[in-house]
C-alpha positions in Angstrom: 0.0 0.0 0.0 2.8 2.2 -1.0 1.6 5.6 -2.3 3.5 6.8 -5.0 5.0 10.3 -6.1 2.7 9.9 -9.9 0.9 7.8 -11.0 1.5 4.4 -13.0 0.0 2.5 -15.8 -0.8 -1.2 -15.5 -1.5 -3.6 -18.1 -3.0 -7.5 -18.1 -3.5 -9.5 -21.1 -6.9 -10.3 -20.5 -8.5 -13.7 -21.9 -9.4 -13.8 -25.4 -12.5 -16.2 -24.8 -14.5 -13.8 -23.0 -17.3 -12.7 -24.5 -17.7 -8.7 -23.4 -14.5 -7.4 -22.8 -16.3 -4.2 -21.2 -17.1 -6.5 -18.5 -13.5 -7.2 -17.2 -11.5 -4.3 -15.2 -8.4 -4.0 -13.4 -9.1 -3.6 -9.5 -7.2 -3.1 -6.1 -7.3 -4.5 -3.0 -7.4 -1.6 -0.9 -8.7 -1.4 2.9 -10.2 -4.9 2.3 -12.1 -4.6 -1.0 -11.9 -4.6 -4.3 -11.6 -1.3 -6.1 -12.3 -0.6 -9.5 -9.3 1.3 -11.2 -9.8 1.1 -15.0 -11.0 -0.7 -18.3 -9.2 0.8 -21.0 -8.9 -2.2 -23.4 -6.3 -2.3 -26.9 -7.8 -5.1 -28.1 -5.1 -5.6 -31.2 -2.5 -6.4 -28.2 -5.5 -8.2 -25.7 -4.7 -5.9 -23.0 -6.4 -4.3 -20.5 -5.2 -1.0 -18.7 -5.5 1.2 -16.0 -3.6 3.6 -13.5 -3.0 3.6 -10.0 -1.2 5.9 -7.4 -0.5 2.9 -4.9 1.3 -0.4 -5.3 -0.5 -3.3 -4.2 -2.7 -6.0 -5.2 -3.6 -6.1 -8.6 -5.9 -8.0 -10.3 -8.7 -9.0 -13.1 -12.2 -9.2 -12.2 -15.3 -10.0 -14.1 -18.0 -8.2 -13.1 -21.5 -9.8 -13.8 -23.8 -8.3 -11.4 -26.2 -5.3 -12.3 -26.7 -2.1 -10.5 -29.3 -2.5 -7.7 -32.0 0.2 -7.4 -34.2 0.3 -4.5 -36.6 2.8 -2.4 -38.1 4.4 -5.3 -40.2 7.4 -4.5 -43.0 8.1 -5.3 -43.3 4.0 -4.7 -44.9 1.9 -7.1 -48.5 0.7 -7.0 -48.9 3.9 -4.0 -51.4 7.4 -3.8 -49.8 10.1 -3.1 -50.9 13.9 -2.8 -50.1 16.3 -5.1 -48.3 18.1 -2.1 -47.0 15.3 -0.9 -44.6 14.7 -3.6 -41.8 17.7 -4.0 -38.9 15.3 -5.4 -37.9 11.9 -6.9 -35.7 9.9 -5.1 -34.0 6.4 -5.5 -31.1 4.5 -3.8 -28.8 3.4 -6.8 -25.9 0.8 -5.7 -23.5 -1.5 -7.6 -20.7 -2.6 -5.2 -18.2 -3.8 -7.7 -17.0 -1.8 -10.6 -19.2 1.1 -9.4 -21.4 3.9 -11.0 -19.2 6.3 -13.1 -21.4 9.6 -12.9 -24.7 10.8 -13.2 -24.8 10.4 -17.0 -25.2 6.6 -16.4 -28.1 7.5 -14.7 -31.1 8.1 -16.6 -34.4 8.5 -15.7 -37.8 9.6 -16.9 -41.3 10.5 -15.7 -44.0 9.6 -18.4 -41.4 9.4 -20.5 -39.8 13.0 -20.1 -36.2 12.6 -19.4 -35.1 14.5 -15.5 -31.6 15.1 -14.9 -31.1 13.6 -11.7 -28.2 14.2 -8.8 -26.6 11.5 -8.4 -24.8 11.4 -4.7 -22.5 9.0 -4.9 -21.0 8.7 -1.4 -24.7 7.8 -0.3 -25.8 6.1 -2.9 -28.7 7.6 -4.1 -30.2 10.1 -6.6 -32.6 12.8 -6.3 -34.7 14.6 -9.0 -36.2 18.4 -7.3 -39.9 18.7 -8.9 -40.4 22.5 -10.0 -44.5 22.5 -9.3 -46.7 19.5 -8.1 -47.5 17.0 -10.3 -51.1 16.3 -12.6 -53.7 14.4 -10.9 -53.7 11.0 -12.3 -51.0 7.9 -13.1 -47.8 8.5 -13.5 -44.7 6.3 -14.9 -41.1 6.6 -13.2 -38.3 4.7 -15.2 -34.8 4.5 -13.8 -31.8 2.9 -16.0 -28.4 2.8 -14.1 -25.3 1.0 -16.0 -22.4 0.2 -14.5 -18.6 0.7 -15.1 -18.7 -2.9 -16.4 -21.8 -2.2 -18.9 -24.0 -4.3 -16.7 -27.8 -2.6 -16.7 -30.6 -2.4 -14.5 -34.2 -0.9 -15.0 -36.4 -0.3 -12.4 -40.1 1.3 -13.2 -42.7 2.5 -10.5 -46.5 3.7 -11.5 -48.1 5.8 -9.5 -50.9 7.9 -8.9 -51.4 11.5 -8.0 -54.7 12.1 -6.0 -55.7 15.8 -5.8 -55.4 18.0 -2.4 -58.6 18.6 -1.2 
């Protein structure tokens, strides 16, 4: 766990029977997990690369598993109060090669795209709505890829009962 003055580039030759490359990264055993460092593949030389600013343990990983999105809200299947909703809000986790940045994050409401905050430390996004949403059903879709290109979808319907 030697920390070095600049950074240094690492290179595996990765196997050339795997079917999505995307799907393999370099990682790092650091404070006893796995960190994702990289995926930058040459594919004429079968190599896989990435940098690091610490020596340590370095290795290939596969990673299958999609993002995991959870506590949607406004919750599928619920009535809510116009009032009652004021933002959009998920919990968004993938514990492996990670989620890059909000623009692997999109969501949409009846098929409008919202530019979520993505807050990655605590895992969860957040969409602010401007005014209080039309009386009726309503569709939430949230896609989250990972570093790896592994995708998840999650969909809520909901409806919007007037304040009385």
């Amino acid at each position: 766990n030697q920390p070095l003055h600049d950074s240094i580039r690492v290179a595996f030759k990765y196997p050339t029977y795997s079917a999505d490359i995307r799907q393999i990264g370099v990682y790092q055993h650091v404070e006893n997990t796995w960190r994702f460092l990289g995926n930058q593949t040459d594919s004429q030389n079968n190599l896989i690369r990435a940098a690091t600013r610490r020596m340590g343990e370095l290795v290939l990983i596969k990673d299958f598993t999609p993002p995991v999105i959870r506590n949607i809200f406004p919750g599928n299947g619920g009535r809510f109060r116009a009032s009652g909703v004021r933002t959009i809000k998920a919990t968004v986790r993938d514990d492996l090669s990670g989620i890059q940045n909000d623009l692997a994050i999109v969501a949409t409401l009846d098929d409008y795209p919202l530019i979520t905050e993505y807050h990655a430390p605590k895992h969860y996004i957040k969409y602010g709505l401007a005014g209080a949403l039309a009386s009726g059903k309503h569709i939430l879709n949230i896609t989250v890829t990972d570093r790896a290109g592994n995708i998840s979808t999650a969909t809520s319907e909901f409806t919007i009962i007037p304040d009385r």
